[in-house]
py3Dmol code that shows the C-alpha trace and the ligand (Angstrom):
import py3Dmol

protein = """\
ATOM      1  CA  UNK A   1      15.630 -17.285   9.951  1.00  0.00           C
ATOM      2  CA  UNK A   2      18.514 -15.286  11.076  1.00  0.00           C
ATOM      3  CA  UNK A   3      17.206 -11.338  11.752  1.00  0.00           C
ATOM      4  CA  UNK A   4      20.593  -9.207  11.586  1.00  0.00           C
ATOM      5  CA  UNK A   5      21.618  -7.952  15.181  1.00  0.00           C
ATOM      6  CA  UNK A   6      21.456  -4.078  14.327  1.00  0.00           C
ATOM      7  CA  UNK A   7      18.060  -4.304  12.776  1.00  0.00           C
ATOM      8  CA  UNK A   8      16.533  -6.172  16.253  1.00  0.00           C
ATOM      9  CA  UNK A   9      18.453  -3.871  18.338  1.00  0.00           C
ATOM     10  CA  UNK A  10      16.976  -1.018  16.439  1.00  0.00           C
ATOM     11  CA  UNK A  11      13.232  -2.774  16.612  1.00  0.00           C
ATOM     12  CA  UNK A  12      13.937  -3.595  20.556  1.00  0.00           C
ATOM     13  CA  UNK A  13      14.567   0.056  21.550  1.00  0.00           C
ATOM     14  CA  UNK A  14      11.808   1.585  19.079  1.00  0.00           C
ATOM     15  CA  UNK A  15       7.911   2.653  21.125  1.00  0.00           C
ATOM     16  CA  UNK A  16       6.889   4.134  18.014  1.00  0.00           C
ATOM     17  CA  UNK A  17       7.380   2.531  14.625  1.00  0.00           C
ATOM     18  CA  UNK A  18       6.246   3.588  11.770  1.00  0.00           C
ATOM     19  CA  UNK A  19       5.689   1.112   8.987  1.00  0.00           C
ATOM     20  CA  UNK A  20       5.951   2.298   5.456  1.00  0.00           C
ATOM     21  CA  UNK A  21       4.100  -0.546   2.702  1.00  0.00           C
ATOM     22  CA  UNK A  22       3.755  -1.033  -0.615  1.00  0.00           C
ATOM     23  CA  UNK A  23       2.686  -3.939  -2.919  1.00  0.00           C
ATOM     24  CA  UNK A  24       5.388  -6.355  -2.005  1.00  0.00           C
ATOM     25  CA  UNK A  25       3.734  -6.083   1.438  1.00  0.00           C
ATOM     26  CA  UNK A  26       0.762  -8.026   0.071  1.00  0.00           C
ATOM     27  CA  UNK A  27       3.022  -9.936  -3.131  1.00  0.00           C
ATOM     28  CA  UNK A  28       2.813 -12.917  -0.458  1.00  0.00           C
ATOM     29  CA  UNK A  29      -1.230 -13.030  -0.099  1.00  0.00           C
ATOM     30  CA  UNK A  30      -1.592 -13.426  -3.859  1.00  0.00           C
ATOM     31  CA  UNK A  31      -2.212  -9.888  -4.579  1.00  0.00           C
ATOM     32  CA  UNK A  32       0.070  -9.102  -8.256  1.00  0.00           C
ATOM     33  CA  UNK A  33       2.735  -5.823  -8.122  1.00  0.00           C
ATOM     34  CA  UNK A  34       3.449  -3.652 -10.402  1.00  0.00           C
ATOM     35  CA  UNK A  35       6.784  -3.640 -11.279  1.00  0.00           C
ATOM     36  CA  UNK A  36       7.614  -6.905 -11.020  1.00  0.00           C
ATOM     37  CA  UNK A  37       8.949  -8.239 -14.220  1.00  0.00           C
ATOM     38  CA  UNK A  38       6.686 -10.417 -15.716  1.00  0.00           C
ATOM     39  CA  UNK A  39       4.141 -10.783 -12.870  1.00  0.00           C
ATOM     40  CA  UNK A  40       3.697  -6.856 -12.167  1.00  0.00           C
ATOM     41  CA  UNK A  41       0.602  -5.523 -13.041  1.00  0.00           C
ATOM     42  CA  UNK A  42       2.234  -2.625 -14.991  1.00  0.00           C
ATOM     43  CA  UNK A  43       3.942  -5.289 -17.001  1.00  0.00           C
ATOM     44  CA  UNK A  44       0.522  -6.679 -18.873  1.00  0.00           C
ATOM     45  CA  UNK A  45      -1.480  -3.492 -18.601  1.00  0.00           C
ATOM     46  CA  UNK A  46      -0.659   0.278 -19.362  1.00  0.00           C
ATOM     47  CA  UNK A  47      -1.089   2.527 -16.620  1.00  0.00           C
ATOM     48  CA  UNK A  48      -2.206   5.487 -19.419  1.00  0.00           C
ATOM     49  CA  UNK A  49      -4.678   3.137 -20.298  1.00  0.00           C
ATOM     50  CA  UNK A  50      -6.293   2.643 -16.650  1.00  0.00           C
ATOM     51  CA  UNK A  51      -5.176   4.470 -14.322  1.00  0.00           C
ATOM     52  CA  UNK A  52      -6.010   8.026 -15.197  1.00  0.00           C
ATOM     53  CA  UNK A  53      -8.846   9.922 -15.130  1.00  0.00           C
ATOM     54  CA  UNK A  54      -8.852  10.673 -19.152  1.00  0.00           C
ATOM     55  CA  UNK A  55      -8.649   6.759 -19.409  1.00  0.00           C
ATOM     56  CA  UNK A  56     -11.940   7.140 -17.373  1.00  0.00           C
ATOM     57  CA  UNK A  57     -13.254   9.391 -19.690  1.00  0.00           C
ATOM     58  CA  UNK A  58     -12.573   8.172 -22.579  1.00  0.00           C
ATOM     59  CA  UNK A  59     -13.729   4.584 -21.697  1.00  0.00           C
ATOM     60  CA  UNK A  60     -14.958   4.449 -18.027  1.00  0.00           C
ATOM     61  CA  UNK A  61     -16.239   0.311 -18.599  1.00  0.00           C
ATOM     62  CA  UNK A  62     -12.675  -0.723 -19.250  1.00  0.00           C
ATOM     63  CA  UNK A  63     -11.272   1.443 -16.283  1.00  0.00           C
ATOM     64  CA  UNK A  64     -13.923   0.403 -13.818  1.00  0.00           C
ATOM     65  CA  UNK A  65     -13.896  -3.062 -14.925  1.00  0.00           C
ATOM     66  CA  UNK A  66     -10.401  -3.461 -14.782  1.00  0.00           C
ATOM     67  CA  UNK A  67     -10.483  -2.255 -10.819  1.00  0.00           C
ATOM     68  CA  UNK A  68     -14.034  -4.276 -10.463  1.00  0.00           C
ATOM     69  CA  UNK A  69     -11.652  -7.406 -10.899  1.00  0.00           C
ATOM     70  CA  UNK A  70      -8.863  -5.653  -9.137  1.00  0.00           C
ATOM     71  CA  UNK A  71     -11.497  -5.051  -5.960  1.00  0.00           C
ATOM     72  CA  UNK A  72     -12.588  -8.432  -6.395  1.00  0.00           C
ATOM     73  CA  UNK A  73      -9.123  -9.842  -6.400  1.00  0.00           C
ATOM     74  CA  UNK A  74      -8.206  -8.551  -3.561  1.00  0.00           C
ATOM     75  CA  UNK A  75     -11.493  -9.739  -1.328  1.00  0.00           C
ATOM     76  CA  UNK A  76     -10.775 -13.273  -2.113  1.00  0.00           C
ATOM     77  CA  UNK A  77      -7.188 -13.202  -0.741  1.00  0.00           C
ATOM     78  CA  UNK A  78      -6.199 -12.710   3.048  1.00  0.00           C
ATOM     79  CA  UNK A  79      -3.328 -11.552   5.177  1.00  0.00           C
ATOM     80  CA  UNK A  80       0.052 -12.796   4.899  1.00  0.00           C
ATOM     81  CA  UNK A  81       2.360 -13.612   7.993  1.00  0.00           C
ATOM     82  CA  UNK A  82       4.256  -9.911   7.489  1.00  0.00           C
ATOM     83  CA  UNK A  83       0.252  -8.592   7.779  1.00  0.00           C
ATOM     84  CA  UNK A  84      -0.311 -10.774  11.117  1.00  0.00           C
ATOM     85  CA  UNK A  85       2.954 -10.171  12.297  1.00  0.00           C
ATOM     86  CA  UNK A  86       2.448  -5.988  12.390  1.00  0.00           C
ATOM     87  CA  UNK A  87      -0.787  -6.240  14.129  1.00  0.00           C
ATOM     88  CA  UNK A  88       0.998  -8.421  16.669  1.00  0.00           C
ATOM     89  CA  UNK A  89       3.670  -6.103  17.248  1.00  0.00           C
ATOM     90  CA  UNK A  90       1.336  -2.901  17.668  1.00  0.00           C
ATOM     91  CA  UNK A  91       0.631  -5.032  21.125  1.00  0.00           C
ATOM     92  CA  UNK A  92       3.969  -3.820  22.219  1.00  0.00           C
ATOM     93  CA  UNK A  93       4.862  -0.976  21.012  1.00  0.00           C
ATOM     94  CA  UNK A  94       3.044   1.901  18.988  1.00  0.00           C
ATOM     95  CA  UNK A  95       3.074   0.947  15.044  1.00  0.00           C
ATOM     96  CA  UNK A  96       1.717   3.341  12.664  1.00  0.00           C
ATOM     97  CA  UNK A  97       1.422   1.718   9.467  1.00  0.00           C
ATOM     98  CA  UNK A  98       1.633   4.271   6.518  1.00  0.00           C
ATOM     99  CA  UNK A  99       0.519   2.679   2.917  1.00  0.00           C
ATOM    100  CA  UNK A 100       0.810   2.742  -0.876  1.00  0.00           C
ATOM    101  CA  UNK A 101      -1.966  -0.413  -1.160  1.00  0.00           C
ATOM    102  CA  UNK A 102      -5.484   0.021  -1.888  1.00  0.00           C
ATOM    103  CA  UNK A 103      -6.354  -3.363  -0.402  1.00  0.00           C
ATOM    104  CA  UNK A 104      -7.479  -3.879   3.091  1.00  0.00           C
ATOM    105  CA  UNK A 105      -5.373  -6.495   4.355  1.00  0.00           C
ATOM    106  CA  UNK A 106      -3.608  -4.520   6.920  1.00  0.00           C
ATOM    107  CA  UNK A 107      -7.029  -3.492   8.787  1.00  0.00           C
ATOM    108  CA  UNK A 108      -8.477  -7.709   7.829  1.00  0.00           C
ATOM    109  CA  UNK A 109      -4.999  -8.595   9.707  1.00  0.00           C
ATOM    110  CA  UNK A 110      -5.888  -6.720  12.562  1.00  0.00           C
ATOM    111  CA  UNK A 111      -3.967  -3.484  12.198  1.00  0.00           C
ATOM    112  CA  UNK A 112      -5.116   0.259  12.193  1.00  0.00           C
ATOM    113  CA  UNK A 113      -3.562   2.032   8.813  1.00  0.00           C
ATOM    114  CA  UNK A 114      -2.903   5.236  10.027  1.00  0.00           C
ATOM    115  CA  UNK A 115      -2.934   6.620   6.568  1.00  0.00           C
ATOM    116  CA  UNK A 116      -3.934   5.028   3.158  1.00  0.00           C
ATOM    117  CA  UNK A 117      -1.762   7.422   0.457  1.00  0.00           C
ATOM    118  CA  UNK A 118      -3.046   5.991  -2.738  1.00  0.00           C
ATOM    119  CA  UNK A 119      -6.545   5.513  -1.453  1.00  0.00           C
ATOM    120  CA  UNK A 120      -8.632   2.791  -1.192  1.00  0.00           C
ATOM    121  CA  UNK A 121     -10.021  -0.306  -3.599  1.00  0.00           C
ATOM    122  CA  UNK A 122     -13.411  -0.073  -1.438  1.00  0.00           C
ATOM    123  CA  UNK A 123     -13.863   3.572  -1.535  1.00  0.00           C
ATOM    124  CA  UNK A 124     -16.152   3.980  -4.527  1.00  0.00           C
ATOM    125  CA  UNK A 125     -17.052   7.502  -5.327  1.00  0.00           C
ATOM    126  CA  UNK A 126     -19.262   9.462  -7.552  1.00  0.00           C
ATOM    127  CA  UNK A 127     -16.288  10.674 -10.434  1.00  0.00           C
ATOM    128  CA  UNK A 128     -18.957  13.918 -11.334  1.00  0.00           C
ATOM    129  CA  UNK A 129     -20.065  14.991  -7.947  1.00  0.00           C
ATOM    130  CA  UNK A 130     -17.716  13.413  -5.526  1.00  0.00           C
ATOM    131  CA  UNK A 131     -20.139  11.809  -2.730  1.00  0.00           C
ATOM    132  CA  UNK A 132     -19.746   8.314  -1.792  1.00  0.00           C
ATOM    133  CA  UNK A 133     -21.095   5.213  -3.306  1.00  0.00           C
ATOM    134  CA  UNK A 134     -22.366   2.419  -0.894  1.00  0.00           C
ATOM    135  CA  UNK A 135     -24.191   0.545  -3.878  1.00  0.00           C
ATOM    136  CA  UNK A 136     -23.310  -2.937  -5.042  1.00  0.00           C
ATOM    137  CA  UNK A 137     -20.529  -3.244  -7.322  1.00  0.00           C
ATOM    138  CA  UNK A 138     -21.046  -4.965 -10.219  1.00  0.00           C
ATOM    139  CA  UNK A 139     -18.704  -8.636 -10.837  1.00  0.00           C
ATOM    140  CA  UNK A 140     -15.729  -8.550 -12.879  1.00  0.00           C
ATOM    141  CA  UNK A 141     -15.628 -10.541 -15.916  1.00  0.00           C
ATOM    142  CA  UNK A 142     -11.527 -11.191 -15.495  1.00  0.00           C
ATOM    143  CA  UNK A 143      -9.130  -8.886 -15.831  1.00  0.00           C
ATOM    144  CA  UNK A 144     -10.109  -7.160 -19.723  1.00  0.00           C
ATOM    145  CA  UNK A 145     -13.404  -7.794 -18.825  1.00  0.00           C
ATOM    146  CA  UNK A 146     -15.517  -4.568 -19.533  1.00  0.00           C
ATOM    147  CA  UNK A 147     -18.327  -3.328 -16.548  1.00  0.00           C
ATOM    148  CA  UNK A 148     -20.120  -0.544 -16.969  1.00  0.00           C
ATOM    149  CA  UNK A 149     -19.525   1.978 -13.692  1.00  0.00           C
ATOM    150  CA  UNK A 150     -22.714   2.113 -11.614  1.00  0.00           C
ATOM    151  CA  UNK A 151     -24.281   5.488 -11.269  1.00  0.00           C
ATOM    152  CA  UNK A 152     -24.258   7.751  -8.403  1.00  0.00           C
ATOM    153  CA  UNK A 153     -27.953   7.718  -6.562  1.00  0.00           C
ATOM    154  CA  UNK A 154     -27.443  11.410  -6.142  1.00  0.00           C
ATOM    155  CA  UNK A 155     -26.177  13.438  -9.219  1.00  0.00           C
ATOM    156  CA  UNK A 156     -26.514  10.086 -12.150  1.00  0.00           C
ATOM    157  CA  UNK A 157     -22.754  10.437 -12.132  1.00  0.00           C
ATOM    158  CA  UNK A 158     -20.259   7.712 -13.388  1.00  0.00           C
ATOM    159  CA  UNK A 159     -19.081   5.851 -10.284  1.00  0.00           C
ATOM    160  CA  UNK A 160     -15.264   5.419  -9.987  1.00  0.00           C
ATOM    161  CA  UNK A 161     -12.797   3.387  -7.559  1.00  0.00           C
ATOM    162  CA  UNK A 162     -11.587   5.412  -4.786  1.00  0.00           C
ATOM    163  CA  UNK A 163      -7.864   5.466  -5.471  1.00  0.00           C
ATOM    164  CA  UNK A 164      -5.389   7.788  -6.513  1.00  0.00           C
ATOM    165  CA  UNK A 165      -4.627   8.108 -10.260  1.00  0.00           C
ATOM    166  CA  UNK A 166      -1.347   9.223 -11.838  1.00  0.00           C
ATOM    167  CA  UNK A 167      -1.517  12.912 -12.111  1.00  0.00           C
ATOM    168  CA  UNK A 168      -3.783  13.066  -8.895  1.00  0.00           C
ATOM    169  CA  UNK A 169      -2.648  14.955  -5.825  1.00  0.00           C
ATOM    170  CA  UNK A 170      -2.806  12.722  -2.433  1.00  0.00           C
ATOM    171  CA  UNK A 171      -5.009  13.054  -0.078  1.00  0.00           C
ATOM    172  CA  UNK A 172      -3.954  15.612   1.817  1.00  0.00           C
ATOM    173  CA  UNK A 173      -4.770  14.461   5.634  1.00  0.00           C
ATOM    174  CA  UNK A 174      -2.965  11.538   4.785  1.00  0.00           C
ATOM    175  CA  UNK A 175      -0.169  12.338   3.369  1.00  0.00           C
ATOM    176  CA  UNK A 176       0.835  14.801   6.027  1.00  0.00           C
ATOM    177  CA  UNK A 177      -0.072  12.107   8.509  1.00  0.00           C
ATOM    178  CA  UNK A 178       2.661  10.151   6.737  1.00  0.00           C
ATOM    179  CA  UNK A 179       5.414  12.673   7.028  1.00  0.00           C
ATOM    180  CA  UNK A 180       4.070  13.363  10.451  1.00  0.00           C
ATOM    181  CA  UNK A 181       4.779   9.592  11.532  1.00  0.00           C
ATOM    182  CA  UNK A 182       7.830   9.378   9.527  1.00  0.00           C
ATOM    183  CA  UNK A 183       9.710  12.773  11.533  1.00  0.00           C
ATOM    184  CA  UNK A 184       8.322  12.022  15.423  1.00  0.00           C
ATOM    185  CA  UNK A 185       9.157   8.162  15.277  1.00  0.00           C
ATOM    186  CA  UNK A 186      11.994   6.091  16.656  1.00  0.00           C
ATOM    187  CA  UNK A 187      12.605   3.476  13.495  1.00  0.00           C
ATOM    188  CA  UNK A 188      10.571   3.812   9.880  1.00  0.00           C
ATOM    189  CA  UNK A 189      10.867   0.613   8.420  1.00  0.00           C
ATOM    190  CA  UNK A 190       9.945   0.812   4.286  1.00  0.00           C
ATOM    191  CA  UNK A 191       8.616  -2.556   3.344  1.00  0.00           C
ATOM    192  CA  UNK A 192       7.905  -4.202  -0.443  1.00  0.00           C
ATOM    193  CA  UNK A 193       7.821  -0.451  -2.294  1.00  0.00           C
ATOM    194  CA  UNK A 194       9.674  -0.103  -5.807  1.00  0.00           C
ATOM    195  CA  UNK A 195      10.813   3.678  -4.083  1.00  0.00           C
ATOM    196  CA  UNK A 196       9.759   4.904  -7.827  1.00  0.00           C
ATOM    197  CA  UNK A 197       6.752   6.902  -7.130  1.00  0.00           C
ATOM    198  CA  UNK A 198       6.161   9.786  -5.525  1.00  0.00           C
ATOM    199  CA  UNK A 199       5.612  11.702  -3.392  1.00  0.00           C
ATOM    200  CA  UNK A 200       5.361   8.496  -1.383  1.00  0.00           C
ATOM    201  CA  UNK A 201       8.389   7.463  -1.884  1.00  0.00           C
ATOM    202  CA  UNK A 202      10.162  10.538  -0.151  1.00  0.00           C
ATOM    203  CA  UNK A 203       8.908   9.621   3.151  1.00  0.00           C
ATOM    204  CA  UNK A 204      11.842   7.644   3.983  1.00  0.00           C
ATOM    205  CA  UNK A 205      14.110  10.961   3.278  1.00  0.00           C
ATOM    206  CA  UNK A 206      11.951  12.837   5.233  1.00  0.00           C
ATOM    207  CA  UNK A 207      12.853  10.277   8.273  1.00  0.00           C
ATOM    208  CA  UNK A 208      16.417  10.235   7.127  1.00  0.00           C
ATOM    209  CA  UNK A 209      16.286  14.099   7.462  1.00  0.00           C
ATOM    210  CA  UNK A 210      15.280  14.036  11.429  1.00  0.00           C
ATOM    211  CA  UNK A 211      17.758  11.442  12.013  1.00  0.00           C
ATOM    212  CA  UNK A 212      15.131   8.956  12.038  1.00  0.00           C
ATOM    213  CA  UNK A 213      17.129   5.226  11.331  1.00  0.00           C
ATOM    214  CA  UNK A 214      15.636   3.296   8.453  1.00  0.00           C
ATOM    215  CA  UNK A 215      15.594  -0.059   7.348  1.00  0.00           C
ATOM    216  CA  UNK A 216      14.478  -1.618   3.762  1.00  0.00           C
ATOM    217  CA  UNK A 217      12.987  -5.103   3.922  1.00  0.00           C
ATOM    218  CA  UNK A 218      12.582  -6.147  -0.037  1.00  0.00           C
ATOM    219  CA  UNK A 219      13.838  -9.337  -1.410  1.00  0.00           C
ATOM    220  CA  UNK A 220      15.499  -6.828  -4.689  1.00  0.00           C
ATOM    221  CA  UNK A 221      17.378  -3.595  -4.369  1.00  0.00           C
ATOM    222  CA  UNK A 222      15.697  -0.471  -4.812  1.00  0.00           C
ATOM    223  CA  UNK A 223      16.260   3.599  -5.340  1.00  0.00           C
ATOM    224  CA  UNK A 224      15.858   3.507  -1.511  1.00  0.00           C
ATOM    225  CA  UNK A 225      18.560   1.052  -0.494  1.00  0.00           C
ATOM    226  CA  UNK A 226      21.551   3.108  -0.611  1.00  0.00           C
ATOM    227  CA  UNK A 227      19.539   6.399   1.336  1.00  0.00           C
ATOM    228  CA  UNK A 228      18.803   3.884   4.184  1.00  0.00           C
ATOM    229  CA  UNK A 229      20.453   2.885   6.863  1.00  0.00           C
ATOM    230  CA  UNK A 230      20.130  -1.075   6.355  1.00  0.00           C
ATOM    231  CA  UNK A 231      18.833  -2.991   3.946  1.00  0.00           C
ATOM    232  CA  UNK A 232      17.047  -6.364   4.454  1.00  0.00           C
ATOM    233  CA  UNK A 233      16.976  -8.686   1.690  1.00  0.00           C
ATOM    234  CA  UNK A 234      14.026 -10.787   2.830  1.00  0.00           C
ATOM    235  CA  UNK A 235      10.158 -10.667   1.631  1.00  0.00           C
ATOM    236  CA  UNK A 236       7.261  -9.199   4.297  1.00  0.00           C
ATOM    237  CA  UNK A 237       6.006 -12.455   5.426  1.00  0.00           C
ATOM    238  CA  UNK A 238       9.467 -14.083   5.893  1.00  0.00           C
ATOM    239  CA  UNK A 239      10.963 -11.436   7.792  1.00  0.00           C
ATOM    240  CA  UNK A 240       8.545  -9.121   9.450  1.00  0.00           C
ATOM    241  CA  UNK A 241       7.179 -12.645  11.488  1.00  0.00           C
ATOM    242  CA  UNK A 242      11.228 -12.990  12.242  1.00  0.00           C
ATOM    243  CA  UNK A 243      11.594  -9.853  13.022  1.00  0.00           C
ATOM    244  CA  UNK A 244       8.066  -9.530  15.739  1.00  0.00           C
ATOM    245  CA  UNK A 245       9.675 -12.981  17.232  1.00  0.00           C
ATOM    246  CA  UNK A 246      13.414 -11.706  17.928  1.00  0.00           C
ATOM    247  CA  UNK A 247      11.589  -8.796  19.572  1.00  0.00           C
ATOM    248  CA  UNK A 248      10.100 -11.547  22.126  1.00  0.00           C
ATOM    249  CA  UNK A 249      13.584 -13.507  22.874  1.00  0.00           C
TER     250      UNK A 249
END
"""
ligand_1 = """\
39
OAD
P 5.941 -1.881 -7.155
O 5.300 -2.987 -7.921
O 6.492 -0.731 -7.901
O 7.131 -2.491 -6.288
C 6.955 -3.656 -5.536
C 8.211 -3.877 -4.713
O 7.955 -4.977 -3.846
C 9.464 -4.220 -5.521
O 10.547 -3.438 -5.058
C 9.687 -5.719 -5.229
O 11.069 -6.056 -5.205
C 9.090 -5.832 -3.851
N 8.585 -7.168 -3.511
C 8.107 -8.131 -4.330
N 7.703 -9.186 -3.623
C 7.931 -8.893 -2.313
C 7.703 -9.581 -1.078
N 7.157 -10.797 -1.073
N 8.047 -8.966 0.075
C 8.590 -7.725 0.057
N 8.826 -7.030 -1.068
C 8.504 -7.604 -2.234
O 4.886 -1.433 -6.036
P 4.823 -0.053 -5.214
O 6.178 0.430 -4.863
O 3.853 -0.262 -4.116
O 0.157 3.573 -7.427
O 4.185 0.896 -6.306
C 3.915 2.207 -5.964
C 2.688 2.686 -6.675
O 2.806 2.482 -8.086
C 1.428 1.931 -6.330
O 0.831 2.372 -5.124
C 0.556 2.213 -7.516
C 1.557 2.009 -8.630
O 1.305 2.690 -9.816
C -1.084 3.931 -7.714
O -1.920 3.138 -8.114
C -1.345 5.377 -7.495
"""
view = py3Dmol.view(width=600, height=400)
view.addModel(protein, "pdb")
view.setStyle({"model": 0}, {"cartoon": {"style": "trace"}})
view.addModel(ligand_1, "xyz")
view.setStyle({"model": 1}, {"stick": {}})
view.zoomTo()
view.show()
């Protein structure tokens, strides 16, 4: 696979990298998008329906069973090449990965996420009284399958997935982790992100801003391709593999 020249001679002179991901980073590992025509997750489900907190109210065993599969899902798949090939380059140079996913794949690759701005699949949390839940979580019956949330051992709270909801803020340490790594870096590199949601998908402007070069690696153009610098029109785990191996040559 060729790797165009100004994007390896933009890799070769980077020491710090900062890697920004979203869910066609893990499209490759069998984990489903969500703007993907016909296979994105938004395209079967409505995000008013499941991803809010007043969906959680007003029917917390559809919400939590619908990220009880989701949580599931995403512990039966593993990393793809683009995963592997991240974690191989941190052994070179200093890669701060910055990400929209809730899955784990990046750290199950071998990685450190330096910041996880949607939150986390795993992080299970008491929705009344906020503390974390370490229980068991109950199986998923498929993906309309109904599971009523566990309780919280302290307060008898509804449990509820750790992630970030539409009309929740972000957390706030990582998020300005993200900019952080986005201004003081030599190369951000957005991977598999739609660009449509923010405040996320500003980072790359805030790179853009410092003079910071970007690239885009999606296999579809996005919002972001004409504010970068190049675009890429691969998919993670064709081109980020290419990409760590030009590095080597
Ligand atoms: P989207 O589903 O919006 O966009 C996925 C992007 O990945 C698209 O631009 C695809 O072209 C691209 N893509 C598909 N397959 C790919 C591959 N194999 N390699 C590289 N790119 C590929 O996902 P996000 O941009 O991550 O938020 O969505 C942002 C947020 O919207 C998510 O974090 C989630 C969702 O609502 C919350 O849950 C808070």
């Amino acid at each position: 696979m060729d790797v165009p020249e100004e994007i390896v001679a933009l890799a070769r002179r980077a020491r710090r990298v900062t890697v920004l991901t979203g869910a066609g980073m893990s499209a490759e590992s069998g984990v489903a998008t969500f703007r993907d025509a016909q296979t994105g997750l938004w395209a079967r489900f409505d995000p008013a329906q499941l991803a809010t907190a007043d969906a959680f109210r007003r029917d917390p065993a559809l919400v939590f069973g619908w990220y009880a599969w989701r949580y599931a899902q995403a512990r039966s798949v593993a990393p793809n090449a683009g995963h592997r090939a991240l974690a191989d380059w941190a052994r070179i140079a200093e890669v701060r990965i910055v990400t929209q996913n809730v899955d784990d794949l990046h750290e199950r690759a071998g990685s450190t996420v330096l910041a996880h701005l949607h939150g986390s699949l795993a992080a299970f949390r008491c929705f009344a009284c906020d503390r974390p839940y370490a229980g068991p979580v109950p199986d998923a019956a498929g993906a309309d399958g109904r599971v009523e949330p566990p309780r919280c051992a302290a307060c008898g709270g509804p449990v509820r997935p750790g992630v970030v909801w539409f009309g929740e803020a972000l957390p706030a340490r990582a998020f300005a982790d993200g900019v952080q790594a986005c201004r003081d870096a030599d190369l951000v590199l957005v991977v598999g992100t739609s660009g449509l949601v923010y405040p996320a998908a500003g980072l790359p402007e805030v790179a853009a801003a410092e003079g910071v070069p970007t690239v885009e690696l999606n296999p579809e153009p996005t919002p972001l391709s004409r504010k970068v610098d190049h675009t890429w029109r691969t998919t993670a785990a064709v081109g980020l593999p290419a990409l760590v191996a030009a590095l080597a040559r």
